[in-house]
TITORDREN-523117 format. One record per residue (C-alpha): x, y, z; residue number from 1. Coordinates in pm, whole numbers, plus 50000, padded with zeros to 5 digits. Layout:
X, Y, Z, NUM
...
***
This chain:
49502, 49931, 47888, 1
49847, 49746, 47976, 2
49991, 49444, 47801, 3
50179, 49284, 48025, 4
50216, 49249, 48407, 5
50481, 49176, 48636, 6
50316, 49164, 48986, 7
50504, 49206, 49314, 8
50369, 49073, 49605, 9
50175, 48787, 49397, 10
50068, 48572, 49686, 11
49912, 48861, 49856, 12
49574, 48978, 49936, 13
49606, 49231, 49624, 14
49826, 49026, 49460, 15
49592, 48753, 49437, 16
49317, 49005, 49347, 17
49524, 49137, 49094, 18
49586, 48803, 48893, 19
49183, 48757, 48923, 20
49167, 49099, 48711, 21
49436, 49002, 48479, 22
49236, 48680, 48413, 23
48904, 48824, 48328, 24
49071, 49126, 48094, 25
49320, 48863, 47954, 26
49619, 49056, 48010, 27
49899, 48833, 48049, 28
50124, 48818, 48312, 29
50519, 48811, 48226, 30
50685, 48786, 48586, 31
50499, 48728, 48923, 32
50716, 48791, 49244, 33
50687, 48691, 49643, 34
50839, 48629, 49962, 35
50827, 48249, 50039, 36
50509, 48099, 49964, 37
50623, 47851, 49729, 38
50245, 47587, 49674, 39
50056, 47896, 49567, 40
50363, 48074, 49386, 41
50384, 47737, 49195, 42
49968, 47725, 49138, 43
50003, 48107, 49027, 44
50318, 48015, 48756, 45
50105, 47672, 48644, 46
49765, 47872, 48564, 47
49943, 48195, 48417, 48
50270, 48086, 48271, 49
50517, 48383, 48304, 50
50833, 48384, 48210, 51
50977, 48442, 48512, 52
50926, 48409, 48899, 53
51087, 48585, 49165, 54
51104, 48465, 49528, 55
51242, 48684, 49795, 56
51341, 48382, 50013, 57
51646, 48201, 49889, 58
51612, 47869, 50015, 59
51198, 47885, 49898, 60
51351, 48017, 49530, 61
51545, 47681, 49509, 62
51257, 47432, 49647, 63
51018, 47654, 49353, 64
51341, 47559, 49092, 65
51285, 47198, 49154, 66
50905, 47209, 49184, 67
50840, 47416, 48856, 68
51170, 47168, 48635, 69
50890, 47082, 48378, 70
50822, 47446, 48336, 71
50991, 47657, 48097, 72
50902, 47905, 48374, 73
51270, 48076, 48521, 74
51274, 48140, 48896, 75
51542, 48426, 49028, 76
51543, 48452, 49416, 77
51610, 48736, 49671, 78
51615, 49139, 49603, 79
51792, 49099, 49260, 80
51527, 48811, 49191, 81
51270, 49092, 49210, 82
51436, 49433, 49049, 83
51485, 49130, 48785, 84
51117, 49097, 48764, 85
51024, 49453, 48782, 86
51257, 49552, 48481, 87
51151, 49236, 48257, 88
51103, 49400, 47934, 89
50763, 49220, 47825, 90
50576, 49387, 48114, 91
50479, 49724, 48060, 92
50332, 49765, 48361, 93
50438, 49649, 48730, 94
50205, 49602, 49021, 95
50409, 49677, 49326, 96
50205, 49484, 49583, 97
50466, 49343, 49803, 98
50423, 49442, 50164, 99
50683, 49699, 50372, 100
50991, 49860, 50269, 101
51106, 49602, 50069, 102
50924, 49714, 49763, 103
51124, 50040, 49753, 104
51429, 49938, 49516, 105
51246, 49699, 49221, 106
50957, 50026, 49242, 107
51271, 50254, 49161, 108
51399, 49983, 48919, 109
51038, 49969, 48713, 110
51034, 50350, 48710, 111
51364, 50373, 48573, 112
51260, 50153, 48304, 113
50989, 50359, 48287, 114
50672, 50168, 48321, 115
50348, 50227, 48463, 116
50344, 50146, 48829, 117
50046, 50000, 48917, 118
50125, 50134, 49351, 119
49983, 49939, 49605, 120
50261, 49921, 49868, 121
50231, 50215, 50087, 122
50595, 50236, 50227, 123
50767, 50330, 49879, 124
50586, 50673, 49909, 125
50598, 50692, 50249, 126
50986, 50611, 50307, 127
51120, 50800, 49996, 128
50844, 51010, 49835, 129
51014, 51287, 49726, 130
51290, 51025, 49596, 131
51000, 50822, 49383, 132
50789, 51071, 49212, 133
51128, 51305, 49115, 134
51261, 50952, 48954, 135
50933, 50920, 48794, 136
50922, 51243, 48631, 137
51237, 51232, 48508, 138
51199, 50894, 48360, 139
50848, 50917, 48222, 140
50729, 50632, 48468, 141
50364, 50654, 48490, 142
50236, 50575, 48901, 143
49860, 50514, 48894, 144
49760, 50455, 49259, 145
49587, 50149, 49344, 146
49527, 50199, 49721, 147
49060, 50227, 49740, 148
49172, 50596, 49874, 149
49438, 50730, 49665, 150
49247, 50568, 49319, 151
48919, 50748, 49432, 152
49164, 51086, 49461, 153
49271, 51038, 49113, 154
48971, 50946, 48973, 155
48790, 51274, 49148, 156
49090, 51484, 49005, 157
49011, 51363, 48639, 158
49318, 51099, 48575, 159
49559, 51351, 48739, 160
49848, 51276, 49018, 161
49898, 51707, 49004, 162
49553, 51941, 48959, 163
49629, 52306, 49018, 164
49263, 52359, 49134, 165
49329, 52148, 49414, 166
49208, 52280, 49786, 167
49188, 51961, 49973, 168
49190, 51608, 50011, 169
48910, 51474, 50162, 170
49095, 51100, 50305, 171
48824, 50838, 50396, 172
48834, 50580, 50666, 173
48636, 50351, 50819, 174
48761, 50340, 51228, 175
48802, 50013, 51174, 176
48693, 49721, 51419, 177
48781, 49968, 51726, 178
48621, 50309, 51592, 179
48487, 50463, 51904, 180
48650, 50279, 52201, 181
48953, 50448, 52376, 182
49263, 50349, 52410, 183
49289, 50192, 52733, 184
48967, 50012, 52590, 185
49191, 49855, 52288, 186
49529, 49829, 52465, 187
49492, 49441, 52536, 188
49305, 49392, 52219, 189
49420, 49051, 52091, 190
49525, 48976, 51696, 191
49192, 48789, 51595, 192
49032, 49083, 51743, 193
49245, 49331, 51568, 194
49152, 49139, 51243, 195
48780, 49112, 51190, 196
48729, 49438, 50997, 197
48414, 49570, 50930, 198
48431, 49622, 50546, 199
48747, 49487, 50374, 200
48899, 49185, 50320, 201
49281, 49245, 50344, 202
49646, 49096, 50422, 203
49746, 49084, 50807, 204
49982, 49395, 50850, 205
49757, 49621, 50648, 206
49435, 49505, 50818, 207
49627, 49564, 51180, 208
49715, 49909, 51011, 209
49332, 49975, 50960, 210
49282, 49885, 51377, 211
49542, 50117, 51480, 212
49461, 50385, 51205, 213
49825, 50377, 51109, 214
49698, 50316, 50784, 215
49536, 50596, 50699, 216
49891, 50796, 50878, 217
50058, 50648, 50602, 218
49784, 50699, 50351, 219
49779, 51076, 50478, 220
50174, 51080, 50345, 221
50110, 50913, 50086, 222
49859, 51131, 49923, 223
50127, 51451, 50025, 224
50340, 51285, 49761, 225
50113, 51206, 49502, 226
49877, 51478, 49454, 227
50151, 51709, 49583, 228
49927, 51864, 49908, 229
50070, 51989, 50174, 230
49945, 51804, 50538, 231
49747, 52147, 50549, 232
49553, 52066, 50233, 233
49446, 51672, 50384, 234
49130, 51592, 50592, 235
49098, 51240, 50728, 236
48687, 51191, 50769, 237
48623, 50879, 50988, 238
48317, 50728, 50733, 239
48199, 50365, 50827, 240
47994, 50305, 50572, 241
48316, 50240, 50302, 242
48135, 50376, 50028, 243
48266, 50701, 49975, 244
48634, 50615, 49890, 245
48777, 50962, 49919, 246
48671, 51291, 49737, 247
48820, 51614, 49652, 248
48750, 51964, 49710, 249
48809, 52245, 49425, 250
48954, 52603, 49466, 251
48544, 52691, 49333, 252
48401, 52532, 49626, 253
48334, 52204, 49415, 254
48344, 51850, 49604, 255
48388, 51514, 49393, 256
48359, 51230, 49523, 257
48413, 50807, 49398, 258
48170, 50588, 49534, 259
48158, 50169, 49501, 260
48136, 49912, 49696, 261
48429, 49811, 49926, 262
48589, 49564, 49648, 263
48963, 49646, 49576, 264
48916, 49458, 49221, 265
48793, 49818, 49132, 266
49067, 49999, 49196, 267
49279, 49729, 49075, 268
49123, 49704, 48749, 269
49130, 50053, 48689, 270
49529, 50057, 48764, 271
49537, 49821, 48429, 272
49252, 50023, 48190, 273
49332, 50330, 48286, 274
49236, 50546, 48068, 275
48946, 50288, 47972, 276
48693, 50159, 48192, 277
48591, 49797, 48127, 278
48310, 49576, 48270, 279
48459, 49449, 48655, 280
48408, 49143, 48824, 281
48263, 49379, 49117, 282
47869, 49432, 49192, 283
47735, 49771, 49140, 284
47685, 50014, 49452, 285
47313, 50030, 49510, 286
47264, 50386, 49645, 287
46879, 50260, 49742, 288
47035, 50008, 49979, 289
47289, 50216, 50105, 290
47110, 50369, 50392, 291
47290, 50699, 50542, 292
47651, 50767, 50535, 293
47791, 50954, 50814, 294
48079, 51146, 50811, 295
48298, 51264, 51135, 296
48635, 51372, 51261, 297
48900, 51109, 51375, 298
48966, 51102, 51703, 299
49375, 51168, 51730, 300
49359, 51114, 52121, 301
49247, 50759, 52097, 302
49377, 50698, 51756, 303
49775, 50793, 51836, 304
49915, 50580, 51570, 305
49752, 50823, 51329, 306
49821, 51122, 51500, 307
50209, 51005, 51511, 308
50234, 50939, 51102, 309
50028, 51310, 51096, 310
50314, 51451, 51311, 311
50590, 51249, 51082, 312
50443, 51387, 50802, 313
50500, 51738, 50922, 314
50805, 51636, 51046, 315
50962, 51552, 50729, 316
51307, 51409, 50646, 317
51353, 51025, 50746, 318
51050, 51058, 51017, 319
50806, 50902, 50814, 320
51049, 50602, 50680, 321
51123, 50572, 51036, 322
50764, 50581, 51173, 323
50642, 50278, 50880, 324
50995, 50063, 50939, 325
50919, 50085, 51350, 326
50542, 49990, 51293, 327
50594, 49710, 51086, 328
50808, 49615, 51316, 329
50599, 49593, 51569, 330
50255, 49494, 51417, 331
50504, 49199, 51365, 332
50568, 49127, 51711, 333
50178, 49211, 51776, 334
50083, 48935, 51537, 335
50345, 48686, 51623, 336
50132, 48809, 52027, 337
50431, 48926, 52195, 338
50330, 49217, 52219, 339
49984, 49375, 52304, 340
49749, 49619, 52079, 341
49829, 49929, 52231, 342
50210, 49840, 52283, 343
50190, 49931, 51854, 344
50199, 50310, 51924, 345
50442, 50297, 52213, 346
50694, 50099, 52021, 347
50652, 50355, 51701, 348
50681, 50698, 51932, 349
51001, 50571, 52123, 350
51161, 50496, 51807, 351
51062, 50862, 51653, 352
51200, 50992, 51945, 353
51538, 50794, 51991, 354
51641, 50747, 51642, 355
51814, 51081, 51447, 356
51617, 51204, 51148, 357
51797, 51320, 50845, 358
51657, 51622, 50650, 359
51722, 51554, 50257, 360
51823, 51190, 50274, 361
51967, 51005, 49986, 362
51824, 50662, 49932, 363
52137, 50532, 50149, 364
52003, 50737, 50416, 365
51639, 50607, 50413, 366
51755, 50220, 50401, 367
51954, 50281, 50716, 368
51653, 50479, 50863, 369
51417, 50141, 50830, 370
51704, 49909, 50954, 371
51776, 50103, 51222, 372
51401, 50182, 51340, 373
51341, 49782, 51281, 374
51646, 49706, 51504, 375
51543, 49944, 51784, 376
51187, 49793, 51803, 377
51316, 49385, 51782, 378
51625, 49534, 52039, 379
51456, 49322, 52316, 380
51274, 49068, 52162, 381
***
């Protein structure tokens, strides 16, 4: 088990989660890190005391300064606030939970400090994968996915990112709250619609993600990266009942499988034991109660976001960074209702197809990949 946390993305859905794990296994918590919500960032640093706290916002990092005076709590604001936080030397570990790209350089900063990264932010592997995991073996940096999918991957392959009996990946999903309607069925699909999903309880973007099935696109690259498959070797199953979290097929023939209940505590917790297991905060799956589970192909026609981060995937280079920097993009401009459901994919293919992809990019090369798919999406808005 860890000893220390610093958690990025603290005043997230996972972040949150994440603290609530920390409590009940009494790790403490060194550094906590977010973008601007200052009241909870300041209820976070009151209950759990870190030594630092890093706030992405300037202006929010000096309001937090004046709030937290009686503290002997330190507060360090934008990008250097947060590779600050991810290098602190009392954590050991670092939960990346911070949401889109931005997590990229204090994830490269914790690895080259070599800590365990606790991953939860999907964009590191998706815009620089290759980058991440050759910085990670080279530094000793331990990544123990924290994603329901990727954790249930890991734990099927025995505590391993690389198993050379390895045929497939068997990549779960739900459909989310539009599995089985077509697109022009979902196209004016409003935001509060978008967000009632049928199993989890997640942030905004991500949840949007699930709608779309962009999530499990970048879930698809992520696992390419991690457990070092090809996109030949990955099978996205559409499975609404949540309680298969992904599975894994053996060279033999042999399929194993994790199976809980749709709590993200689990895989959270496990991110911090691993290689224990410890008593969670989350109720047993009761296979008498779970009825039948139903597995079935996705449906790429209706689902295009998916089949676009498949294609990116393929693709290679800077397509991915650019297909998760265009999407966030514009499940931003979705949520903010300036845009409708179905405009999500649009705005994601016409930046694939306008913007130049670079084959072996540097990281300079991937940061100018995400600002310039963010800036062709907002061009008009």
């Amino acid at each position: 088990m860890v000893q220390a946390l610093s958690v990025l993305g603290s005043t997230g859905s996972i972040g949150r989660q994440t603290l609530e794990c920390a409590a009940h296994l009494g790790i403490p918590v060194a550094a906590i890190a977010a973008g601007h919500d200052t009241a909870l960032l300041e209820q976070q640093a009151r209950q759990f005391r870190p030594r630092l706290v890093a706030v992405y916002d300037e202006k929010a990092a000096e309001a937090l300064r004046i709030a937290l005076a009686d503290t002997a709590t330190a507060v360090a604001a934008g990008m250097d606030g947060l590779m600050e936080a991810a290098a602190l030397p009392e954590a050991d570990c670092v939960v990346t939970a911070v949401s889109g790209s931005v997590g990229l350089r204090p994830t490269l900063t914790a690895i080259d400090e070599g800590k365990r990264i606790a991953l939860a932010n999907k964009e590191t592997l998706v815009c620089a994968g290759e980058l991440v995991m050759a910085c990670a073996r080279s530094r000793g940096a331990e990544i123990v996915p924290v994603d329901s999918e990727h954790s249930a991957i890991f734990q099927s392959l025995g505590g391993m990112l690389r198993n050379p009996a390895l045929r497939r990946v068997l990549l779960t999903a739900s459909g989310g709250p539009f599995r089985g309607m077509t697109r022009a069925e979902t196209y004016d699909k409003t935001p509060a619609q978008a967000l009632r999903h049928p199993n989890w309880s997640m942030g905004a973007k991500i949840t949007v993600d699930s709608a779309t099935m962009m999530n499990k696109g970048l879930e698809f690259i992520e696992a390419m990266h991690l457990f070092g498959a090809s996109p030949e070797q990955i099978t996205v199953l559409i499975h609404p009942e949540s309680a298969v979290h992904s599975a894994v097929e053996f060279t033999d023939g042999s399929v194993i499988a994790q199976m809980a209940v749709p709590d993200m505590r689990l895989p959270i917790q496990y991110a911090l034991t691993y290689p224990e297991r410890r008593e969670s905060l989350c109720a047993p799956l009761d296979l008498f109660s779970a009825g039948a589970l139903h597995f079935e192909a996705p449906d790429l026609e209706n689902t295009p976001c998916l089949a676009l981060a498949m294609g990116a995937a393929r693709r290679g280079g800077t397509a991915p960074c650019i297909l998760s920097a265009a999407n966030e993009a514009a499940v931003g401009l979705f949520l903010r209702e300036e845009i409708p459901f179905g405009k999500i994919a649009e705005c994601v293919a016409d930046a694939l197809d306008s913007i130049s992809i670079t084959e072996r990019p540097a990281l300079e090369d991937i940061l100018e990949s995400d600002r310039a798919a963010r800036a062709f999406v907002l061009k008009d808005f």
